[in-house]
N, C-alpha and C positions, 0 to 999 in steps of 0.2 A: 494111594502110595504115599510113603513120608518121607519126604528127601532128608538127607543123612549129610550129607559133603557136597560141596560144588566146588569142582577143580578147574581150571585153567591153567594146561599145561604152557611150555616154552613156547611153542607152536603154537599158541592161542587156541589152543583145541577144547571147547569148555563138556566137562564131564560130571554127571549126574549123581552120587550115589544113593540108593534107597535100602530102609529096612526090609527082614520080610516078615508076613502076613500070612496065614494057614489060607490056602489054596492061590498062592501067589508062586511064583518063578521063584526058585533060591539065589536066581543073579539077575534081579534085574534090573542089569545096569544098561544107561542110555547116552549115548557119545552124540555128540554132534559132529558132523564131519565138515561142517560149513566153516567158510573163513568168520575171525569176530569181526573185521568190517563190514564184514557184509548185513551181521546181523543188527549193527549199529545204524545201518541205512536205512534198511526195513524198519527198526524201532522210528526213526525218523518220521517216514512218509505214513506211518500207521497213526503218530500222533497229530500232522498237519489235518489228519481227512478227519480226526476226531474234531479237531478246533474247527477245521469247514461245515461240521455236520450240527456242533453248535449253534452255529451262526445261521445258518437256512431254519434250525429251530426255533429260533428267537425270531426271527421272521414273519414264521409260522404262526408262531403263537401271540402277533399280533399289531409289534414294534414297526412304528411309523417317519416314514420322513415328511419336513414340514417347509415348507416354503413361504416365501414372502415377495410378491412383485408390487413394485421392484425392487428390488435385493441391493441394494447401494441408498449411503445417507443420503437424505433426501435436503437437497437447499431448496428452497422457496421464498417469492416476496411475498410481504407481509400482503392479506387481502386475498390470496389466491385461493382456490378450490380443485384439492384433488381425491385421491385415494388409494390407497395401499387395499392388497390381494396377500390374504394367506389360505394357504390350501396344503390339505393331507394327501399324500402320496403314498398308497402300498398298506394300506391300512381301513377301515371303516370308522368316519370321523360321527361322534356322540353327542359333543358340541363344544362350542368355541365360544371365547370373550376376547374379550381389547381393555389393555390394561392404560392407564396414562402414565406419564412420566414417574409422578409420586407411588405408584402401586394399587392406586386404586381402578374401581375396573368401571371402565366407561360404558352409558347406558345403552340401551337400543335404540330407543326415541328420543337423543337429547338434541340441542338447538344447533351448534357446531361441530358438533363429533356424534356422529352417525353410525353404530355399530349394526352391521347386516349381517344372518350367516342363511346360506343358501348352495344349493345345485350350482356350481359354474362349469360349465362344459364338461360334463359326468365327474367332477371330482369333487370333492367332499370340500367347504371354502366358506371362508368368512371375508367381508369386506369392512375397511374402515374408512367411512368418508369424511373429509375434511371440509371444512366451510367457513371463509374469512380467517385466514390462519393469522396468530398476533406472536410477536416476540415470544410474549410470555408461554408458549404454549412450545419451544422448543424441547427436546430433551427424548427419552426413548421409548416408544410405542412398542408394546409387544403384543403379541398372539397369542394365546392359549389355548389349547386344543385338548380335548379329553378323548383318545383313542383305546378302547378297552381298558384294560387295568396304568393303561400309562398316560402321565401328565408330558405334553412336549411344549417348549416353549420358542420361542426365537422375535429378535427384537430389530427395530430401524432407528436409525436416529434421526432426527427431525433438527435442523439449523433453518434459521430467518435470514435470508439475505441481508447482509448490512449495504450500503454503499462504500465505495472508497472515501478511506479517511488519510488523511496527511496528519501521521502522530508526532514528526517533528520536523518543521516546516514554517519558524519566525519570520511573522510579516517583514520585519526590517532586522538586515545584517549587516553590520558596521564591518568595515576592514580598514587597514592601510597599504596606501600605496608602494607597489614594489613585495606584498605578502603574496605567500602561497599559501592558500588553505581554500575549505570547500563553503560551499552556500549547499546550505543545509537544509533536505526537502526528502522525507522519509514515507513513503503509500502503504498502508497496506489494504489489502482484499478479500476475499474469502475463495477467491477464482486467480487464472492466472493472469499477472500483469504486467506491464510494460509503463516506460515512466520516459520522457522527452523535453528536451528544454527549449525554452525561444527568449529571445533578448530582439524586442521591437518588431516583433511579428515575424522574426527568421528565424528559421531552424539553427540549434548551436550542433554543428555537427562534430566528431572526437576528432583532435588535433591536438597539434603540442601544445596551446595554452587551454583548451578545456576537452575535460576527462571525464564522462556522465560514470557516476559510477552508483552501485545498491543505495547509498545514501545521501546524496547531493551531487552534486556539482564540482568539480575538485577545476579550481584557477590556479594557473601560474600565472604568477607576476601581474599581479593586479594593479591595471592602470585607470587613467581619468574616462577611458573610454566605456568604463567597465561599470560608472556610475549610471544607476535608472531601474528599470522594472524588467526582473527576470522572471520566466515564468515556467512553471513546474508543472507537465500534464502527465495524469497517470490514462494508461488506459487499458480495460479488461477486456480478456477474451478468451473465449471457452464457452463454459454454460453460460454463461452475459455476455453483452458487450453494452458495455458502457464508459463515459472519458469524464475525468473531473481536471481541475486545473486550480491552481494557488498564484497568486502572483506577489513577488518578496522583491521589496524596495532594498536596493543594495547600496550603500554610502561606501566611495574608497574615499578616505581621511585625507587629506594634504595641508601642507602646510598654507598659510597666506602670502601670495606674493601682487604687486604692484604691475599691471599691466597698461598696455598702450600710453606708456607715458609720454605726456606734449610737449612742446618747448615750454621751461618754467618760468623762463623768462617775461613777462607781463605789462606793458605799458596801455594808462586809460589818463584819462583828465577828471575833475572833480567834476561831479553830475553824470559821467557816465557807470554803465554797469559792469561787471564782469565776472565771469560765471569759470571758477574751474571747478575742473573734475578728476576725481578719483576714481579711477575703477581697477578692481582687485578679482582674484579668483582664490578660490580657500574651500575647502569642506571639510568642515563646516564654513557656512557663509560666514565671508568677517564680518567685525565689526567694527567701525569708521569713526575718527573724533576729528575734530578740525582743530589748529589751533594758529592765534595769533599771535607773533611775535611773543610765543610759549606759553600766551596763555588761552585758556579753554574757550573757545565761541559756541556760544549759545543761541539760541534761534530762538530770540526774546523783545529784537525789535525788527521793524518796518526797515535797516539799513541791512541786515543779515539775514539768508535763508539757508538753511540745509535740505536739501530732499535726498533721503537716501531711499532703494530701491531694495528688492530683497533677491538680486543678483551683483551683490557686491558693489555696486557701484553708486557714489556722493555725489554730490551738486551744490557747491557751497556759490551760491549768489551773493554780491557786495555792490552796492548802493555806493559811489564813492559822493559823500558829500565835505570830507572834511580833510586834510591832511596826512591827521593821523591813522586814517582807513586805509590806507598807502602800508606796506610793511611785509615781512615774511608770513605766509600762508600755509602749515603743513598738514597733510594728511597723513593720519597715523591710521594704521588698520591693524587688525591683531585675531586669530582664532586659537583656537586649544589647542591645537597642534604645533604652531610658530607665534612671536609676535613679540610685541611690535618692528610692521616696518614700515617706513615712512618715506613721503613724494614731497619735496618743497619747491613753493610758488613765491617768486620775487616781485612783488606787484609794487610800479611805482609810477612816480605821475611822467603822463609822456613830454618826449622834447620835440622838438623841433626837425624837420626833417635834412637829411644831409642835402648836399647841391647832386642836382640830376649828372649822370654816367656820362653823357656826353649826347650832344646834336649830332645827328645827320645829317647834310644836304642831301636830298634824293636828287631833286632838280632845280635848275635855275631857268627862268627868262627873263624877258626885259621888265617885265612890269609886275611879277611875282617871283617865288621860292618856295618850293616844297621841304620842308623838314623831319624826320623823325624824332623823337623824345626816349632816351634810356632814361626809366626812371631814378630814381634814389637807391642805392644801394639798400639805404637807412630810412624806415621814415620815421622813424621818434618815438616809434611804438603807438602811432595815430594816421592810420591810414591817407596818404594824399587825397586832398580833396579838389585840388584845383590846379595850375599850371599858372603864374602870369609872367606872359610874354611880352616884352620892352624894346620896339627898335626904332631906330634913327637914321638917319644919314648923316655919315662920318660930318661932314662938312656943320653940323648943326649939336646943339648941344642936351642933356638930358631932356633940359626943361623943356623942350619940341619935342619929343619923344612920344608914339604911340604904345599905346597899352589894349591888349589882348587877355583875356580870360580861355584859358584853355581847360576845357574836360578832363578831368585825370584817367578815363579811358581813352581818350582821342590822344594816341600818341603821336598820331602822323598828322601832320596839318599843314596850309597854304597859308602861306602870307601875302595877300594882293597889296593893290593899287600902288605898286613900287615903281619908282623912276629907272629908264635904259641907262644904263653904263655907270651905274651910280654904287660906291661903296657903304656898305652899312654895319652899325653896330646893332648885335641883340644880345640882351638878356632874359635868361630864364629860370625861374624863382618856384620853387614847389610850396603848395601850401599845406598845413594838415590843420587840423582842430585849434594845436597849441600855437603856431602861428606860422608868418615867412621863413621858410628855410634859406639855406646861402645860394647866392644867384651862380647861376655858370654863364660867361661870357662869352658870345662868338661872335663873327661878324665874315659879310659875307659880299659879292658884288653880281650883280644883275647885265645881263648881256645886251649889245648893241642895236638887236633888232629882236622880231615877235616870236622867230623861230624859238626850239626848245634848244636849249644843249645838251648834252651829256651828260648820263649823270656825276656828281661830284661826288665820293664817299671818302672823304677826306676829315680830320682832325680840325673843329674850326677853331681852337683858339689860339689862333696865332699873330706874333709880335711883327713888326713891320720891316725888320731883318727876315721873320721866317719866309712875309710874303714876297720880298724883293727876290730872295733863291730860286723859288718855286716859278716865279716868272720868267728867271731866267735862266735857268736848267733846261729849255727844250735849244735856246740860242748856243750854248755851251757844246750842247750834243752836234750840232751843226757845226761848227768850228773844227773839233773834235777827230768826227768823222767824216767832212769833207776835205 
């Protein structure tokens, strides 16, 4: 038949025309009466079963699936021993090789890489063994298979476990006091990790001044406290577990300043020694110069020492042998941050000590007195070394006077073998190195018999008006109020 026309009318009606042919129909013409969706549908489902009937041909005729166990890159540390499985599925396998990284195809019999092909559990399979795996030996291992007229291929990657590395992570990070910024301590791994801080063996846990964050350590307001050894652990987990740790000396900067300062004031005598001291805090440690009445001392003879210390702190020792050893002493200290700043010592020869605070009587009897001792306000800048105590009876003159050496810790003390009812002067003289200080004068009267009396804690230096009052102020009161 030879189609002539094809029509589709309004109605989608698709219509045939053909020639005619001697012993053919003189009309034979052929309508469709079917909707054209419908035959759009049908064309559809006619061509999917064509592509399905391809595809079970190809099958057929011999196309293989290939596999690799196990099927995920493979990490490994250096030194292990394993081996990778590729096997044909759906197919009759001819034979197999193992390629290395570069392309070249690994032997059957070599030293480290073992290529096997063999039966594994009825399917057609090659094995590739592994043996002391090194760095060098990463990259992708494939399979190759020759399944009838088809070559298939399929490849693994092969990585060497690294350990964790800390790629930015300076042993030592300088800051200043009062900054915000991070200490800087970066891991990485080849596995998943985790990363933790410690400052003196305690966990730094996240709070408002510290923030662990991907790349260090984020501090607010960095203070004195914040100087020392922080420490950085990372630690893996997953396919490993393994923990590394860095430890990063952290310097906060400050300026130099002068601490625990002493009285400057100084009193010694020639022949003794005297030792000040400076001590300073600064980060950077300061650095210290002594100097004498402005000019530089040196630590060059037997009268002068310096020891400095490598926690800020000096020790200038002085020999006094001569006069002019006597004078202003200043500590200058200075770092990169501040400086100078300076502590001055007034060092002079000592005096004499002032007159003692005042006597006590504790007690009186007839043939002693108990006294107390306030020391010297003052003693000269020469510590009290003795006490001498002078007394009399009123009725007698210095020159019959006994003398007493008293302990300059014994401030309480007894004065025996004294006469009943009998008035007496004392004085009492502090002594130090440089010499007699001024005496304090009292005087005092012993009772009629052995008995004790009362104690007195009265003012003794008093004039012979004051004692007449005092005698007769109880006689007054009796008038008074009788």
């Amino acid at each position: 038949m030879l189609i002539n026309k094809i029509k589709i009318d309004k109605n989608n009606i698709l219509s045939i025309d053909s020639g005619t042919n001697s012993g053919e129909d003189a009309n034979p013409k052929f309508s469709f009466a079917n909707n054209f969706r419908l035959i759009k549908s049908t064309s559809l489902s006619i061509l999917f079963a064509l592509i399905f009937l391809a595809f079970l041909s190809q099958i057929g005729s011999g196309q293989a699936a290939l596999i690799i166990t196990p099927n995920i890159t493979q990490i490994r540390k250096q030194g292990d021993n394993f081996y990778l499985e590729c096997t044909v599925t759906g197919g009759d396998g001819v034979g197999f090789y193992w390629t290395y990284p570069n392309g070249t195809i690994i032997p059957y019999q070599g030293t480290r890489f073992i290529s096997q092909s063999d039966q594994c559990l009825g399917h057609n399979c090659s094995i590739l063994l592994f043996n002391d795996i090194r760095k060098e030996d990463e990259g992708i291992y494939t399979c190759v298979a020759n399944v009838k007229q088809y070559v298939e291929k399929k490849g693994i990657l092969l990585r060497i476990y690294e350990p964790i590395k800390f790629t930015h992570a300076p042993k030592i990070q300088n800051y200043t006091l009062g900054q915000n910024a991070l200490i800087h301590c970066v891991a990485t791994s080849m596995t998943n990790l985790s990363v933790d801080w410690k400052k003196n063996a305690k966990i730094i846990t996240k709070s408002g001044k510290y923030q662990p964050t991907k790349d260090g350590l984020w501090v607010n307001n960095f203070d004195k406290q914040d100087n020392g050894t922080f420490t950085c652990r990372a630690k893996e987990y997953g396919l490993f577990y393994a923990t590394a740790s860095i430890d990063i000396d952290v310097n906060v900067w400050y300026p130099t300043a002068i601490i625990d300062k002493p009285d400057p004031n100084i009193r010694a005598l020639i022949g003794e020694q005297v030792n000040l001291t400076c001590r300073t805090e600064g980060n950077p440690i300061s650095t210290i110069s002594w100097y004498n009445n402005n000019f530089l001392v040196r630590n060059v003879t037997n009268d002068i020492t310096v020891l400095n210390d490598r926690n800020g702190t000096s020790v200038l020792l002085i020999n006094l042998r001569k006069v002019n050893d006597f004078g202003r002493y200043i500590c200058r200290a200075y770092n990169s941050i501040k400086g100078p700043v300076e502590f001055v010592y007034d060092v002079k020869e000592a005096d004499i000590p002032n007159e003692v605070q005042e006597i006590e009587i504790i007690a009186v009897k007839a043939n002693s007195v108990e006294i107390r001792i306030m020391p010297p306000a003052y003693d000269g800048g020469s510590e009290v070394l003795y006490y001498m105590l002078q007394y009399k009876s009123q009725e007698l003159g210095w020159d019959n006077s006994s003398i007493l050496k008293i302990p300059a810790d014994s401030l309480r003390y007894t004065i025996t073998g004294l006469k009943p009812t009998t008035k007496y002067d004392m004085e009492i003289v502090p002594v130090n190195a440089k010499g007699k200080g001024m005496p304090f004068v009292a005087n005092f009267s012993t009772n009629d018999d052995t008995s004790p009396s009362s104690a007195i804690n009265l003012m003794t230096r008093f004039s012979s008006i004051q004692l007449l009052f005092y005698i007769l102020l109880p006689l007054l009161f009796k008038i008074i109020f009788h």
